[in-house]
N, C-alpha and C positions, 0 to 999 in steps of 0.2 A: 708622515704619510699623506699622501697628496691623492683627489681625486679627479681621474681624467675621464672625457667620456669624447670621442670621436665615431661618428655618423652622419648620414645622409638619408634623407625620407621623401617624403610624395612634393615636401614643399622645395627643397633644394634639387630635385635630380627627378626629370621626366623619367618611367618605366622604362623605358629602353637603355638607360644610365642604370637604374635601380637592378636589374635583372645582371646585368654582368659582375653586379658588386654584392653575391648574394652565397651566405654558406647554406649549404642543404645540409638534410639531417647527418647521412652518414659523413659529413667531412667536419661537422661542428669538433666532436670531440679532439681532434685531432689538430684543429685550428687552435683550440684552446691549450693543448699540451704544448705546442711550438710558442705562441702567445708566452705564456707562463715563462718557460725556459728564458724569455725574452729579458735583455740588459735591463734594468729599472722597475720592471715591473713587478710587482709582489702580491696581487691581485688580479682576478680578468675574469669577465662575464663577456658573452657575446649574445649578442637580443638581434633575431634574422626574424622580421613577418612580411608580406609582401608589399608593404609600405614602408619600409626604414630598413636600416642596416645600423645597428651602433656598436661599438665595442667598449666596454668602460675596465676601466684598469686600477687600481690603486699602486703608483708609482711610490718609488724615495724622492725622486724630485720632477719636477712640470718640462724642464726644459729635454731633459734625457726621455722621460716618459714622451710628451711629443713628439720626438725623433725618432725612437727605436719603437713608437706604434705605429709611423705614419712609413718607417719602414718595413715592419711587418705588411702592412696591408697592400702595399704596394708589389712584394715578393710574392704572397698567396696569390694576387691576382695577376700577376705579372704585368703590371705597368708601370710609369715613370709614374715619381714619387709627385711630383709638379701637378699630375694631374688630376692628382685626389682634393687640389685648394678650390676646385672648380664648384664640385660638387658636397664637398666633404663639412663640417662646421665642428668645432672644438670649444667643447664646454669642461670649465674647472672649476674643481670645488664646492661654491654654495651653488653655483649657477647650473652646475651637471645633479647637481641633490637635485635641483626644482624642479629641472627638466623631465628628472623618471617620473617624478612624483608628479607634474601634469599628464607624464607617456601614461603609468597605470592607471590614473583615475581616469582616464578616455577624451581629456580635454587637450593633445595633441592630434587626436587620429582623424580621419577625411570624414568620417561621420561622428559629430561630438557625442559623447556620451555612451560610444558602444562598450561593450561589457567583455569581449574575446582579448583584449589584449592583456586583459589581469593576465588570463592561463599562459598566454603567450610570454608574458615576464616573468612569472612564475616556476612555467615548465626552462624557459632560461635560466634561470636561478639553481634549480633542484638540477640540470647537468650540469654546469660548473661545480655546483659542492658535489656531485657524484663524482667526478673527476677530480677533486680536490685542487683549486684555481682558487678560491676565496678562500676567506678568514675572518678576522674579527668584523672589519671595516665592512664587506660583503654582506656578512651575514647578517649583520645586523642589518644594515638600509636597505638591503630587499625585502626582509620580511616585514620591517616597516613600510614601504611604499607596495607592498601587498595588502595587508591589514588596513592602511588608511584607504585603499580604491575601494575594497570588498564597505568599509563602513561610510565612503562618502556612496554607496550608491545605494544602502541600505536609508541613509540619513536621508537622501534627496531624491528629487523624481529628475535626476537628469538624463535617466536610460529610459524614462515611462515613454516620452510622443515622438509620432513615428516625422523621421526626418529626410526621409526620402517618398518619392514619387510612386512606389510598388506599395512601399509600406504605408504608405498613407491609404493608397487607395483598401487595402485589406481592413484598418481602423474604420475607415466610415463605412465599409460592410458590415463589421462586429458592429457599429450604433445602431444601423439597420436592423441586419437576422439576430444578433446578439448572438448566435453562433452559427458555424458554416457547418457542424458533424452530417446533417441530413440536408444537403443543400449540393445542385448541379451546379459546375462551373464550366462556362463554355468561354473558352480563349482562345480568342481570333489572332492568329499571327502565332510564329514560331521563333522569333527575335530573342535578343538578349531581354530585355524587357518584361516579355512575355515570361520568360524563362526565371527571372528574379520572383515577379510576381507569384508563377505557381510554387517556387520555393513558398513562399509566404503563406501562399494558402495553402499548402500539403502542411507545415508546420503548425496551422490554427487548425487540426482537425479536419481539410475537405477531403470528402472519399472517392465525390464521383465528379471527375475532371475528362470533360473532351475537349482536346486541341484543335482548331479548323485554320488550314493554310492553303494554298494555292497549289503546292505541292507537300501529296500527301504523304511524301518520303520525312520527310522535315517537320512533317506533323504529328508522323508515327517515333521521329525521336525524342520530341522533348514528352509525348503523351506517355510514352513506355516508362521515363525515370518517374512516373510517379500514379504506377497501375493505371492509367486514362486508357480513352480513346480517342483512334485521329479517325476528321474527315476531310472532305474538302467543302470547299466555300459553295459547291453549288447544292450541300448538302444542309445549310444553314437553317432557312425555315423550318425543317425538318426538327432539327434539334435545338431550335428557338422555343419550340412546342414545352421543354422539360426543363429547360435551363431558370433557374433563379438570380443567377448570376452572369453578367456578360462583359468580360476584359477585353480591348480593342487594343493591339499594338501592333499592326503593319505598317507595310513600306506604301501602301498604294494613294495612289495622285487623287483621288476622287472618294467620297461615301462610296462605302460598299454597306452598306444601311441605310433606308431614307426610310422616313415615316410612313409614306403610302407602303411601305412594303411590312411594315414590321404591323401597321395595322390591325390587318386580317387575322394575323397568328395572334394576338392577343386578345381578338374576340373570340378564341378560340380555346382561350383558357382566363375564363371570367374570372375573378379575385381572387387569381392569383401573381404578387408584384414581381414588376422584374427590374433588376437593379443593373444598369449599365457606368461601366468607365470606360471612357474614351482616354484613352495616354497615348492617342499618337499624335503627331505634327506633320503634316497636316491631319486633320482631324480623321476618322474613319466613322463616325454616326453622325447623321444628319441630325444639327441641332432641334429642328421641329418634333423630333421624337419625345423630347420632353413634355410636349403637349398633352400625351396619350394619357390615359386614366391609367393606373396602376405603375408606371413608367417613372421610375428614378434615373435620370441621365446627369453625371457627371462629366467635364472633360478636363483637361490639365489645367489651365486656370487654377478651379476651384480646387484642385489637389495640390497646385504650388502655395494659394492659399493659408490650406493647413498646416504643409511644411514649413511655413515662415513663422505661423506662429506658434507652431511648435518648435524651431528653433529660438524665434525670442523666451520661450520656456525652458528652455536648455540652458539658453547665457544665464537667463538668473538664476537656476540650480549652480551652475559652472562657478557663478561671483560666489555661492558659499563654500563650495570646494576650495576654492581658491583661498578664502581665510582658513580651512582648513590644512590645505598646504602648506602654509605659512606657519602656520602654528608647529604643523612636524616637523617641520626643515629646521626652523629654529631649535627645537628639543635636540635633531639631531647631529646638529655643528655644535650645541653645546656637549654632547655626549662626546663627541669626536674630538673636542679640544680639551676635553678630561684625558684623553688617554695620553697627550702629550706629557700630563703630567706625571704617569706611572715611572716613564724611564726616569726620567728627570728626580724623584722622587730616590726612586731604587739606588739609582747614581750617586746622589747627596748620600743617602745609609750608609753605603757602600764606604764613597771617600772617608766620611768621618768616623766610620766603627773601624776601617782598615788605618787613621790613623791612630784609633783609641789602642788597638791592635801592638802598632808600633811602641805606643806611649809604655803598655803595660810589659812590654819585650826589657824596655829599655828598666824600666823600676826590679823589674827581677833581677837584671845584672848587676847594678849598682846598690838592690838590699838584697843580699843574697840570703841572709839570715831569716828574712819573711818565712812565716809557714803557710801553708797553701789553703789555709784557713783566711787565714789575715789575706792574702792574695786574691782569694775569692770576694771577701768582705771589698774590696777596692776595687775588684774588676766593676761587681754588681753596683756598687754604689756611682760610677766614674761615666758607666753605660747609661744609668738614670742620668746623669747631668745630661751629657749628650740627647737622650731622647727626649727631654726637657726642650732644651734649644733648641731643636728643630721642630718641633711641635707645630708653633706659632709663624715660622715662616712656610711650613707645608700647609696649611688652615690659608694662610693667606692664599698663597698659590693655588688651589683650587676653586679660591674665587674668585680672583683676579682671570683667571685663564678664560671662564664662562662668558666674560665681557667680552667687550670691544679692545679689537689689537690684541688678542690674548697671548697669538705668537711672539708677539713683540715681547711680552711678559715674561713668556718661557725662555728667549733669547736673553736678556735680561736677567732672570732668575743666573743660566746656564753660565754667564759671563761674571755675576758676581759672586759665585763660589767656585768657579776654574773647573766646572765638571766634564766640559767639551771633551778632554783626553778619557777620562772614563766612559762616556756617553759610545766613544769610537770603539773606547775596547771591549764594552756590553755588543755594540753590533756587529763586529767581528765574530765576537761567542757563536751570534743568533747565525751569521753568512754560512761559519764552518759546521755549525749545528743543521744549514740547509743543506749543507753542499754533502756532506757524506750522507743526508737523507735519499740525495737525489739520487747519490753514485750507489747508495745499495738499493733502492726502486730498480736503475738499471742493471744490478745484478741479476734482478731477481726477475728482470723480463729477460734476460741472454738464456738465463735456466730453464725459463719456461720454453721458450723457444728452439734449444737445446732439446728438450725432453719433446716436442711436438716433431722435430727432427726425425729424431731414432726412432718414435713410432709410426 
């Protein structure tokens, strides 16, 4: 059993690539029963968030598994097969294990260290098994690349500093107010920016949020998602008076704030501080405002600043993840190369008690006189030899397999007890054991369907 994983994300395929190659919720399940059904594949997870697209599969072999997924995905989406090499990248085996297991812990996604894509691989995980698409292989390395993100982020501070330009500015408020619960936010501009920001601050607790824009249609939308008020900018002094807090992110060419202007309003509310961020470019507060007594002024600078080292904060949480990774991936290809050993194992029992089988056919015709006493005494005793000698080469074989080249071991193993014919006709058993699984599933959806009919 081979692992495949084929996707595209924010680093291989610009959004307007990313967006066309994207299952939405109601068509997942349905992706994944066609998937399934699919020539080689015997597993299949699909992981859709608005940064990636992957699908991971557990095939019988790499080269039929690459084929019959990369024609899959080409038919759901209806384009030439050719054009999925553009954007698309194909990971097998240890190297698609490593891959989830950086996607969960947050050390693939566009902001290191965020914490949403656990639930995102998670809730991926628990619809494939709702739909019954995985199995042993599956089940097992999601719930381990769940359990190791939920405890690398427990173990490290790699989701603690804020790594963006909104979020930053929110942190050196909290050092300031140490909290925003009883505290005015007055936010100039109605931008995307703006927009991130008051997410950030309705999320820490702020309750009293007015938006001020140029037009006050645009001020009264982003004010309404988060109970505010809009005004317009000639209404500013005005509500400079109350404000404790002041976020700058417009389009405009010039200060719409100068120091002589903000002055007056601050004599007018003696000791009490007012804490401004400037995050637009060009700037929107006149730098000389920081002169004022009482007056904290921020601008981008010193907010990319903090991001930077808070991202060098992150690489080094990330380098201990990373030995942590290492550590599960390894447990987990060891765990994975044991189960090579079951069939293999089963197979050997099989041949040699089905010739013990023979042997014991052949002694009852030739002593026909035996009593079934004396029969038994020979079967029991002939079965002991047997499971004597195979002891010491299965002990070996499971250790042997956890190393280096293990397959080559189990090929090995398989070649020099001739089990390759048994091994085929064990997974014929498991094919015809699927295939009437499947044909009576579709019975039982014709019935149901049937029965939805007539009523």
């Amino acid at each position: 059993m081979e692992i495949l994983l084929i996707g595209l994300n924010y680093k291989t395929a610009p959004v307007e690539i990313r967006e066309k190659f994207t299952f939405n919720d109601d068509s997942t399940p349905r992706a994944l029963h066609l998937l399934s059904q699919t020539k080689s594949v015997l597993e299949c997870i699909i992981v859709g968030t608005c940064n990636r697209t992957e699908i991971y599969v557990v095939c019988d072999q790499l080269h039929t598994g690459r084929f019959y997924t990369r024609n899959f995905l080409a038919e759901w989406f209806g384009v030439e097969k050719e054009s999925l090499f553009d954007y698309f990248y194909i990971k097998e085996n240890e190297e698609a294990v490593d891959h989830l297991f950086n996607v969960t812990c947050g050390l693939d996604s566009m902001v290191m260290g965020e914490t949403q894509i656990i639930g995102q691989i998670r809730n991926s995980f628990l619809l494939a098994q709702q739909h019954e698409t995985t199995g042993t292989i599956f089940n097992t390395l999601f719930k381990q690349a769940v359990t190791l993100a939920k405890r690398a982020h427990t173990e490290t501070n790699v989701s603690q500093n804020a790594v963006s330009i909104s979020y930053a500015a929110i942190e050196l408020g909290k050092k300031i107010f140490g909290s925003f619960a009883d505290k005015h936010v007055l936010i100039l501009g109605a931008g995307k920016m703006s927009l991130l920001t008051a997410k950030h601050l309705h999320a820490n607790g702020v309750a009293h949020v007015t938006v001020a824009n140029r037009t006050l249609e645009r001020a009264r939308v982003l004010a309404d998602q988060f109970n505010g008020v809009a005004c317009t900018m000639e209404e500013l002094p005005q509500k400079l008076l109350k404000a404790d807090i002041v976020i700058s992110s417009t389009g405009a060419d010039g200060f719409i704030l100068s120091k002589d202007q903000l002055k007056p309003i601050m004599k007018q509310r003696p000791h009490k501080p007012l804490f401004m961020i400037d995050i637009a470019v060009p700037r929107d507060l006149d730098p000389g405002i920081h002169d004022l007594e009482n007056v904290f002024l921020y601008d981008i600078d010193d907010l990319e600043g903090i991001v930077e080292s808070n991202l060098a904060e992150r690489s080094k949480e990330a380098e201990r993840i990373t030995v942590m990774i290492e550590e599960e991936k390894e447990e987990f290809i060891n765990w994975k190369q044991t189960l090579g050993v079951v069939p293999l194992i089963a197979a050997l029992r099989d041949k040699a008690f089905s010739i013990h089988g023979e042997a014991m056919r052949k002694i009852e015709n030739k002593l026909p006189h035996l009593s079934e006493k004396e029969l038994h005494i020979i079967r029991k005793h002939s079965r002991g030899i047997i499971s004597q000698l195979l002891h010491d080469p299965i002990v070996q074989l499971k250790e042997l397999t956890v190393q280096k080249k293990g397959d080559e071991v189990l090929d090995i193993f398989s070649t020099i007890f001739a089990l390759d014919e048994m091994l085929e006709r064990k997974k014929q058993e498991a094919l015809w054991e699927k295939q009437k699984k499947e044909a009576l599933a579709r019975e039982n959806v014709t019935v149901i369907s049937t029965r939805e009919q007539r009523y």
